[in-house]
Structure formats: structure tokens, C-alpha cells
C-alpha positions as CSV (number, residue, x, y, z in Angstrom):
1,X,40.4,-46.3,-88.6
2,X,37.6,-47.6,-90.9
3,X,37.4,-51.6,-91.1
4,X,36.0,-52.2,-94.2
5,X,35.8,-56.1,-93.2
6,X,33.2,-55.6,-90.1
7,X,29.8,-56.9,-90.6
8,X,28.0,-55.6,-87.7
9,X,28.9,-51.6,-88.6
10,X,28.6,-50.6,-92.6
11,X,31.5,-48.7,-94.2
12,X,28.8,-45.7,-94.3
13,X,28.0,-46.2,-90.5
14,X,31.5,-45.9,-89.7
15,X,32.2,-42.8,-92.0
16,X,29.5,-41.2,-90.2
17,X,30.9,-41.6,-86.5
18,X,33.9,-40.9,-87.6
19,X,32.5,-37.2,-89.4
20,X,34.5,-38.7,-92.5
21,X,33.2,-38.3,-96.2
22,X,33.1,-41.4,-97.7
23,X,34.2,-40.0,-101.0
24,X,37.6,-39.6,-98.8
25,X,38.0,-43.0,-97.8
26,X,38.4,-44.1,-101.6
27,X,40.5,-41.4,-102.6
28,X,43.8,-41.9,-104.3
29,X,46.3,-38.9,-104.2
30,X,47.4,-38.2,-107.7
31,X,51.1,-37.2,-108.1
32,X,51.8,-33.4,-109.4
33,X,53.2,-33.5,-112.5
34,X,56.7,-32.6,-113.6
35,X,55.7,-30.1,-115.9
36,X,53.4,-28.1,-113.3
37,X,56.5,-28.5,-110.7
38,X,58.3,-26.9,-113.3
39,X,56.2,-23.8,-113.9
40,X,55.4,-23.7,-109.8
41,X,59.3,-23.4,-109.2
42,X,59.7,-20.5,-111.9
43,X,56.7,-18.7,-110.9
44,X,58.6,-19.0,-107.0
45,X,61.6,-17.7,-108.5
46,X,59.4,-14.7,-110.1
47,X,57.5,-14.0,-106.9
48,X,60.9,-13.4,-104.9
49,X,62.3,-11.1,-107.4
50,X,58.9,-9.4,-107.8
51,X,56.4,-9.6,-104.6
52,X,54.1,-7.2,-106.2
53,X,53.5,-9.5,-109.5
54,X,49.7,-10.8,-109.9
55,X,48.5,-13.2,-112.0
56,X,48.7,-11.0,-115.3
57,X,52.3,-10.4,-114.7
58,X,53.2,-13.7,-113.5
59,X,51.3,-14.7,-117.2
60,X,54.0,-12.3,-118.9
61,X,57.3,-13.5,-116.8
62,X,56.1,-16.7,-117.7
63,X,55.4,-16.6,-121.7
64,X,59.2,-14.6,-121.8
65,X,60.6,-17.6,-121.1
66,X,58.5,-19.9,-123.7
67,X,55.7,-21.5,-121.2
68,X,52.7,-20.9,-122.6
69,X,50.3,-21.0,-119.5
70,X,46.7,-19.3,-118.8
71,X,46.0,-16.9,-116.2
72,X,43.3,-18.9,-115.1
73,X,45.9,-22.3,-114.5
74,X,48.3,-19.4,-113.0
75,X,45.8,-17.8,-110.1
76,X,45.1,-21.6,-108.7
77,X,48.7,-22.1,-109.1
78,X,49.6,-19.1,-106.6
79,X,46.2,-19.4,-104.1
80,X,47.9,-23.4,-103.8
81,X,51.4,-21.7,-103.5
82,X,50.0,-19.1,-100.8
83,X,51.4,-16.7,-103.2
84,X,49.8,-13.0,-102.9
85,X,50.6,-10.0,-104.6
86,X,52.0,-6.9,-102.7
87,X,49.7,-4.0,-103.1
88,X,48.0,-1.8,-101.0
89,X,43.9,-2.5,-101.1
90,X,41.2,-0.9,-100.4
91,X,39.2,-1.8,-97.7
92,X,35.7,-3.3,-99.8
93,X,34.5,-5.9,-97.3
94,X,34.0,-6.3,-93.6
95,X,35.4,-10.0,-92.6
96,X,33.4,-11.6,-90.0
97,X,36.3,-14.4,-88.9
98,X,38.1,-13.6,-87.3
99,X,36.0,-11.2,-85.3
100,X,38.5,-9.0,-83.7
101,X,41.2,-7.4,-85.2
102,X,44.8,-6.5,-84.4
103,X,46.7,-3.5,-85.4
104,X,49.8,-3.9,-86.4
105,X,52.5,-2.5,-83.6
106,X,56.0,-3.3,-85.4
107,X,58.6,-0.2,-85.8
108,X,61.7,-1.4,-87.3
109,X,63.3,1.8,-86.2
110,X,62.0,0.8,-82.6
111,X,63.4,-2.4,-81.9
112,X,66.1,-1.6,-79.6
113,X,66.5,-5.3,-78.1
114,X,66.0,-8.9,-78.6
115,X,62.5,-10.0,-77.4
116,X,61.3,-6.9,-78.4
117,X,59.5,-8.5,-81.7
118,X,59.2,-11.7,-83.2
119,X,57.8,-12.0,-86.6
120,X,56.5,-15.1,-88.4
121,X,55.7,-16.2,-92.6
122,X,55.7,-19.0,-94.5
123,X,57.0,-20.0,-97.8
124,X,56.6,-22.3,-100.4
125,X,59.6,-24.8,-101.0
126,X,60.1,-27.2,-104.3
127,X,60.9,-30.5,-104.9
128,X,61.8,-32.4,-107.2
129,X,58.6,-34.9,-106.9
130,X,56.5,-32.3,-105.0
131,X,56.5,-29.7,-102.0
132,X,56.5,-28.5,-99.2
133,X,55.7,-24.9,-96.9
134,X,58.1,-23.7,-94.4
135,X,57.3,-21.6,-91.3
136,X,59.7,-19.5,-89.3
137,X,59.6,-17.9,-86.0
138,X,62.8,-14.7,-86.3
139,X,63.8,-12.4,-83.4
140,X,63.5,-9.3,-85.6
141,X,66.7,-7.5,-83.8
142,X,69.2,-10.0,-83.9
143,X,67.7,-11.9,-87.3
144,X,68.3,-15.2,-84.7
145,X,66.0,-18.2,-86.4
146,X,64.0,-19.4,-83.1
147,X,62.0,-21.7,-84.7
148,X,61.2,-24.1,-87.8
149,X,58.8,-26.1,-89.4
150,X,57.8,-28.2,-92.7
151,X,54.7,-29.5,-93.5
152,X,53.1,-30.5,-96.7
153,X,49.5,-28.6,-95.8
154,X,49.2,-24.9,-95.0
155,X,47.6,-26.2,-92.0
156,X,47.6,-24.5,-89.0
157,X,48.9,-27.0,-86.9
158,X,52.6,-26.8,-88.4
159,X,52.5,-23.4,-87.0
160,X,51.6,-23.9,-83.5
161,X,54.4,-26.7,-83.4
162,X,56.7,-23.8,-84.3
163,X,55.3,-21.4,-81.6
164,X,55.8,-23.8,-79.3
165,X,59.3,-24.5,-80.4
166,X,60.3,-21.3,-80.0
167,X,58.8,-20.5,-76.6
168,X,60.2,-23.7,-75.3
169,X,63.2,-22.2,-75.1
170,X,62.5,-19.7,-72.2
171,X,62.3,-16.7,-73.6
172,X,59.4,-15.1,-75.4
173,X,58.3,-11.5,-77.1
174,X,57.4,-7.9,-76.1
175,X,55.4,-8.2,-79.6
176,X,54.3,-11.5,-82.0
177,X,54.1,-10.3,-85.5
178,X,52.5,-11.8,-88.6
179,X,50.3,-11.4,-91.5
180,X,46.6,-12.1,-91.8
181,X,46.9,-15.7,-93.0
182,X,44.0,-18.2,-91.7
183,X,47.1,-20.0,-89.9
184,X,47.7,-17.0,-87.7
185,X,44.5,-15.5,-87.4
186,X,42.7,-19.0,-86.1
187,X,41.5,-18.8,-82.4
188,X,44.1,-21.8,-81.6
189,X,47.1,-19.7,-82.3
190,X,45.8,-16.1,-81.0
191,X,44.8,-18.2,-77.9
192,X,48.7,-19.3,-77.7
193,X,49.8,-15.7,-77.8
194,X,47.3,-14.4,-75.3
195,X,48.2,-17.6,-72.6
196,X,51.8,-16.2,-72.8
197,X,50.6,-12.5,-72.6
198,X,52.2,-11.8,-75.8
199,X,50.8,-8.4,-77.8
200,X,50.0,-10.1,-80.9
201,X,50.4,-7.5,-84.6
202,X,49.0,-8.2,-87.4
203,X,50.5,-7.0,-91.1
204,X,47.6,-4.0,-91.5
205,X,45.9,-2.2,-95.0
206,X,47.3,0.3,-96.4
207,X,50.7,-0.4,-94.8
208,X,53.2,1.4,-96.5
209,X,55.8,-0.8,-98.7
210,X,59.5,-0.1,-99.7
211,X,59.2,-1.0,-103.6
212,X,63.0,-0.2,-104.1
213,X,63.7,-3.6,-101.8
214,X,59.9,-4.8,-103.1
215,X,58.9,-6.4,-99.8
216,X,56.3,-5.2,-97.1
217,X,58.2,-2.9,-94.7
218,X,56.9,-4.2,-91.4
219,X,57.6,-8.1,-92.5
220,X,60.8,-6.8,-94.5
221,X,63.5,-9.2,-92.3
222,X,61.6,-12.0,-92.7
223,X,61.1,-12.1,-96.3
224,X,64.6,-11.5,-96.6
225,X,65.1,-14.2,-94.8
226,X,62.8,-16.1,-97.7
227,X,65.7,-14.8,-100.5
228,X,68.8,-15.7,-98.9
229,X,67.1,-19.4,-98.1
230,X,65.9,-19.8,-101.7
231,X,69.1,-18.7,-103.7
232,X,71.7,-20.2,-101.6
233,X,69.8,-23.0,-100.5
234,X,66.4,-24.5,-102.2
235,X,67.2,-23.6,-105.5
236,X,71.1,-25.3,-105.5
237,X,70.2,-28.1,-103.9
238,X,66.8,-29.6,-106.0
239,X,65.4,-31.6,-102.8
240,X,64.5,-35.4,-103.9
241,X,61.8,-35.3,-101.1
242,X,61.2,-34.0,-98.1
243,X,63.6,-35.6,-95.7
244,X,66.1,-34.3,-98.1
245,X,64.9,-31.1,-97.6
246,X,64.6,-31.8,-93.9
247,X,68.2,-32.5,-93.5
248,X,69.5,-30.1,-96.1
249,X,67.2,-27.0,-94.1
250,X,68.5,-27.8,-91.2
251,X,71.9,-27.5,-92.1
252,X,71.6,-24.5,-93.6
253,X,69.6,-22.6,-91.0
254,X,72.2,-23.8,-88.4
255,X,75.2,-22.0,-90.0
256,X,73.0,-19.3,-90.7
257,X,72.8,-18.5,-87.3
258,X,75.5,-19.8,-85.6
259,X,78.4,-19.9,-88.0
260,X,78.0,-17.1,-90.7
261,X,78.9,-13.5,-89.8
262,X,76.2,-10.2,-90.0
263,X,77.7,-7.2,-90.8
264,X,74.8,-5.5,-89.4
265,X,75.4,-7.5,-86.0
266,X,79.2,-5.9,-85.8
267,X,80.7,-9.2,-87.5
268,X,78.6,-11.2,-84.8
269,X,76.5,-14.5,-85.7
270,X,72.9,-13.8,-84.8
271,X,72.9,-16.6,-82.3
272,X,76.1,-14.9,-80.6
273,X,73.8,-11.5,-80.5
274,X,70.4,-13.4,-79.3
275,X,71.9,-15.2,-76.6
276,X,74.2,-12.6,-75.2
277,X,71.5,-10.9,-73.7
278,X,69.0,-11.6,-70.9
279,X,65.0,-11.2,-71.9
280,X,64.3,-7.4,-72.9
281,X,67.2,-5.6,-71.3
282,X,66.7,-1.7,-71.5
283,X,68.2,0.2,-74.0
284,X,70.7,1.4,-72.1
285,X,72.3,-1.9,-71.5
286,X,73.2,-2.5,-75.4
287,X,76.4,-1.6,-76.3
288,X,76.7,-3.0,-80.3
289,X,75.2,-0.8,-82.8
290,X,71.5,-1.5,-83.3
291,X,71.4,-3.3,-86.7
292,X,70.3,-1.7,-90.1
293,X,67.9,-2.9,-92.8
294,X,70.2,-4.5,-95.2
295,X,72.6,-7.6,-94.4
């Protein structure tokens, strides 16, 4: 968009119409290197087997295993991940953005039909040059995968494409559920839920969570979800790049809902158990056992 060969408008001129830095205009990505992949994709594997690990611990997993790595180096690593340790904290500040708050309405024990919630998360997924974050829209009764996206910025925008994936399909929630990450807090995407009269939840303090499965209760399904995606997919396959990981995703995802069998859907695909319904039938029109926790 800048023409640095135009006489009649400066380089600076054009920055400033534009509300560009000029710093950004010479800017030259510099590749990650291998070795902080490396420690990224073992500090991934960590986090799944341990959602409660901070820095400290992550420090410890780490030097087991013979990388010698600082705590410092380790906490940028997981705030560029978007990894956060499990905990329940005390409330010690007042946020001012985003300015109203939503508590969080999800009941696993409640969910009696599909529609009734959808839950969202994203997750961080290696390559071998790189990587990329994944969001996913799930039907929380049937485990059905409604939506996906990759993007290579934990933008927000990657998530409203996904949003609008999944209501393009017809159908949409009782309740929207996610945590309180800027992507799903920002006005754009509230404003989403609220033009489709969707009650939107919000993962809340002091929630309790299930340390024998180590994942936050009301978020349990998708972070589940996360595993089975990481150790039967990501981790076998070593994506060369991203449309590698496009491709490869997208098989996966597709036999995971419409080819392999949940024993806590009666043998059923969770496609098969989505789509066999119409929007939010009542209770009484369910004749399959309502699912468990555990796959």
C-alpha cells in the first residue's frame, strides 16, 4: 500500500494516512529458531499432561529432560503460546475492559440436548518451521466439531470466521461458552452473540476444577478435545507448514466426527448424534443415553 517510488507524497506522509509506523514498513520477520521450536513443542506436551504447571514447574519438566532454560525465557515462551496455568485466583484487580461481565451459565450435568451449549478454546499447534493456533466451536452434548480455524496471530478475527462458520449452518446455541481471552471478550465477538440472541458464559474465578482429569470443569470437553487432537494427530504427524497442517487437520477432524465411534454417544459418531435431532428438542424427545464425561 506504501509506494516508496512517489515523489509528490513522502514515505512518512504515506505512513501517517495510512496510521502505519514506519518502523513497520522496514521490518523483516526473523524465522524462530529450531532450538526454541523444540523447547515450545515440549513445553506443549507438558501443559497437556499438566494444565496446572506455571513457569517454575514448566522450568523443572524442562531441566528433567537436559534443557537448561530460564524461567524468565519460559514465561514469554507460554504468554506467546497463550499458555496459562490452571489455578483458582484471587480476585486482586477490578478490569476495566471489558466493562461488563458474564457469569458463567454451563452445567455439564444439564445439558440434556444438542444446542443447548457450545463451547469454544484455542490451542497452540507446532511445526516444524513455526506455528500456528487453532480455534474450535464444539456442541458440548454430542462432542460434534461445528467449526474450525488456523491462524498464525491470536487475533480475534480467526475467531469470528469460526463463529460464523458455525452459525452458517442453521442452527445455533441455548448458551455460547468460553474463557476470558481478549479474542472472546472483544466487543466484535460479544456483539455476534448478542445479534443471534445467544446467552453468552464466560469461564468465572474461583470455578471449581477436577485435578484427577487436570482440566477446568466447565471447559472440560473441549480441552479434551485439545489431547486427543495433539497425541493422535499434531504430534505423529510433524507439520512441514501450515497447509500441511491444514490438510492433515482437516482430515482428522472429519473422521472424528463422522467416522469414529463414541462410547459415550451409544457407539454413535457425534455427527450421527448432532444432526439427528432438530434445534433444542425437549428432554423428553431424547431417547439415547445422555453422554458421560469420559470418552
Amino acid at each position: 500500500m506504501v509506494d516508496q517510488n512517489r515523489p509528490q507524497l513522502s514515505v512518512r506522509r504515506q505512513c501517517e494516512l495510512l496510521g502505519l509506523p514506519k518502523s513497520t514498513l522496514y521490518y523483516k520477520p526473523v524465522p524462530v529458531r529450531a532450538e526454541t521450536l523444540r523447547i515450545m513443542a515440549r513445553m506443549d506436551a507438558w501443559y497437556l499432561d499438566d494444565p496446572a504447571s506455571g513457569s517454575r514447574r514448566m522450568v523443572d519438566y524442562l531441566a528433567a529432560e537436559g534443557i537448561e532454560v530460564g524461567r524468565d525465557r519460559v514465561r514469554h515462551l507460554m504468554r506467546r503460546m497463550g499458555l496459562r496455568a490452571l489455578y483458582p485466583k484471587p480476585r486482586t484487580t477490578i478490569a476495566g475492559d471489558p466493562s461488563e461481565r458474564f457469569p458463567c451459565l454451563v452445567d455439564l450435568e444439564k445439558i440434556h440436548a444438542p444446542d443447548d451449549v457450545w463451547a469454544t478454546d484455542i490451542t497452540y499447534i507446532p511445526l516444524r518451521k513455526g506455528f500456528l493456533y487453532l480455534v474450535a466451536i464444539v456442541d458440548l452434548y454430542s462432542r460434534h466439531i461445528l467449526s474450525w480455524k488456523l491462524s498464525n496471530s491470536l487475533d480475534t478475527e480467526f475467531c469470528l470466521l469460526s463463529l460464523d462458520m458455525a452459525l452458517g449452518g442453521g442452527r445455533k446455541p441455548r448458551i455460547f461458552h468460553s474463557d476470558q481471552g481478549v479474542q472472546f471478550t472483544s466487543r466484535d465477538f460479544v456483539k455476534g452473540l448478542r445479534e443471534e440472541k445467544i446467552k453468552i458464559s464466560w469461564s468465572g474465578r474461583k470455578r471449581c476444577y477436577c485435578f484427577a482429569e487436570a482440566y477446568g470443569y466447565d471447559n472440560i470437553l473441549v480441552e479434551r478435545l485439545w489431547r486427543t487432537v495433539k497425541y493422535e494427530e499434531v504430534y505423529i504427524r510433524a507439520y512441514e507448514d501450515g497447509w500441511d497442517a491444514e490438510v492433515s487437520l482437516a482430515r482428522f477432524l472429519w473422521r472424528y466426527c463422522h467416522v469414529r465411534p463414541h462410547r459415550s454417544l451409544g457407539g454413535k459418531t457425534p455427527h450421527m448424534f448432532y444432526s439427528q435431532y432438530a434445534t433444542n428438542p425437549s428432554r423428553s424427545e431424547l431417547t439415547i443415553t445422555e453422554p458421560v464425561l469420559v470418552q
